[in-house]
Each structure stands twice: as structure tokens, then as C-alpha cells.
C-alpha positions as CSV (number, residue, x, y, z in Angstrom):
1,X,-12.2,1.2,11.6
2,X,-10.4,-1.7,12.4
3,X,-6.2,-1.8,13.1
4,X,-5.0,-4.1,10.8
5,X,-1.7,-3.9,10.4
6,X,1.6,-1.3,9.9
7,X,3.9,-0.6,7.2
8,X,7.0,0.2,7.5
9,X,10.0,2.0,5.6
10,X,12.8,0.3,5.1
11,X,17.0,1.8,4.0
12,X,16.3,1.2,0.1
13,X,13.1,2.7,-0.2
14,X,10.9,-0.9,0.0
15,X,7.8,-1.0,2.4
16,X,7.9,-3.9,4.3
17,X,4.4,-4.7,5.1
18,X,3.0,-6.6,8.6
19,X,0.0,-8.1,9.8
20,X,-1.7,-6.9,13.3
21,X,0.3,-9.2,14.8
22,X,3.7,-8.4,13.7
23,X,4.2,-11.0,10.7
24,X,5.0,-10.3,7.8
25,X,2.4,-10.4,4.8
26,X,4.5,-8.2,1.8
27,X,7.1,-6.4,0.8
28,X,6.6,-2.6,-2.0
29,X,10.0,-2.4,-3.6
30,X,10.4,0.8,-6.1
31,X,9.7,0.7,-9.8
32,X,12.4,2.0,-12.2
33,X,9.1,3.7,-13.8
34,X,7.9,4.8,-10.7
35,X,5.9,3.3,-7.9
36,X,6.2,0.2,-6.4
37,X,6.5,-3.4,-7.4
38,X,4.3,-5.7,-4.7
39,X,4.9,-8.8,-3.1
40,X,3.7,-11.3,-0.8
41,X,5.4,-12.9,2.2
42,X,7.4,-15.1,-0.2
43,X,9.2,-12.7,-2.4
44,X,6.6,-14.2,-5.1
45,X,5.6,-10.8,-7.5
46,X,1.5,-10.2,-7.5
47,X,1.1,-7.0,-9.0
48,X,2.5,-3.7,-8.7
49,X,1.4,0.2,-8.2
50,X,1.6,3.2,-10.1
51,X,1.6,7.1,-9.6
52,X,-1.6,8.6,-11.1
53,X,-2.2,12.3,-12.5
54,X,-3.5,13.5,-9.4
55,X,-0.5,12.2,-7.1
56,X,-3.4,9.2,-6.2
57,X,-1.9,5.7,-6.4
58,X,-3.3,2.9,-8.8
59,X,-3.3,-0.6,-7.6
60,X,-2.6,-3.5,-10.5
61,X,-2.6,-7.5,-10.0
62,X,0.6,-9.3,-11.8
63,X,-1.8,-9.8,-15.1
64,X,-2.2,-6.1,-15.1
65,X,-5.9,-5.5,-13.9
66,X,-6.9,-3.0,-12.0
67,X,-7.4,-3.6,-8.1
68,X,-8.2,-0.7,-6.8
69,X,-6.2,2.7,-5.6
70,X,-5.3,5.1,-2.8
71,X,-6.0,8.4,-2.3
72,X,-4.6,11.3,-0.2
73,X,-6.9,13.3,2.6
74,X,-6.0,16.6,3.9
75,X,-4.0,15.2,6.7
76,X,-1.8,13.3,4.7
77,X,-3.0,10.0,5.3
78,X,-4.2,7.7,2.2
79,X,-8.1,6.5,1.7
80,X,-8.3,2.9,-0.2
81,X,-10.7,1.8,-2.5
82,X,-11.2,-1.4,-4.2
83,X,-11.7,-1.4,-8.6
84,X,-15.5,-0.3,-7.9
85,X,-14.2,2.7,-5.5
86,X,-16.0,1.4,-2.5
87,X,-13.7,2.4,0.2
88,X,-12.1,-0.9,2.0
89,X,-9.2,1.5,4.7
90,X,-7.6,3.7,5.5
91,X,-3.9,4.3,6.5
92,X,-2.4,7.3,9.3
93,X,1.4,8.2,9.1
94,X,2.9,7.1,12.6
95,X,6.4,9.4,14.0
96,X,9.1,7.1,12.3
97,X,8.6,6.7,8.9
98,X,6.2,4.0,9.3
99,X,2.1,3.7,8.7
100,X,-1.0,2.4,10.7
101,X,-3.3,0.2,8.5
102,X,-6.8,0.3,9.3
103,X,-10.1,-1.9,7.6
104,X,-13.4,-1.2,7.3
């Protein structure tokens, strides 16, 4: 797979999210409800994420349809899928709180 970008942690819990050359593309901020609110480079809200049964992560556009999800592997790295569960990447947790984004 491909590198295509990092995610990183921020001091309020948000995931600031950055292209593979350093810009950034999106910001996760957390939910009151759980999970994470998403948006782009603007601050402009375009859907949001939500904790599944099975600890997996559901991915929503701002109208509410479903996008796609994450799951966890055995190392503790998250597989993605799109809303047909073909598998588009894959992210690795790096030392410091932050995350390698890879594509297919």
C-alpha cells in the first residue's frame, strides 16, 4: 500500500488529519454521543463517526449515509472499507500518539 498521509492527536481529544505532504485535509473532534464529528480543511462539518457493537468504527456523510467503516486487526492498527466493504487502507499507530495512513 500506498503512504498517504498521518493523523495526529491533538490536547482536546480532536484528530487533526494531514495529507502526504504535511497539509492539512480535516479535523475528528469528539461527539458528546460518542465518536467523532468530521471535517474538512475549512472547519465546514461533512459527516461524522460512530462506535459500533464490536468496538469497529462506522463512517456517516453530514446527510447521514453510510460511507463506510474501520476495523481493528490484531496489531492494533485499523482496516478501512468503503459502504460495499471493499477495503480502500489501512492505518499503523506511529510512537507519539499519532497514525500512518496508507491507500490501496
Amino acid at each position: 500500500m500506498k503512504k498517504k498521509g498521518s493523523s495526529r492527536i491533538g490536547l482536546f481529544g480532536e484528530i487533526k488529519h494531514y495529507d502526504e505532504k504535511g497539509r492539512k485535509i480535516g479535523e475528528s473532534r469528539p461527539s458528546i454521543f460518542g465518536g467523532f464529528n468530521e471535517y474538512d480543511a475549512k472547519g465546514h462539518k461533512v459527516g461524522e463517526t460512530r462506535p459500533g457493537l464490536f468496538g469497529d468504527l462506522k463512517h456517516y456523510d453530514k446527510s447521514g449515509k453510510k460511507t463506510g467503516e474501520s476495523r481493528w486487526d490484531l496489531f492494533g492498527g485499523l482496516n478501512h472499507y468503503d459502504a460495499k466493504g471493499k477495503k480502500t487502507g489501512h492505518s499503523d499507530r506511529g510512537l507519539f500518539d499519532d497514525w500512518k495512513d496508507y491507500k490501496k
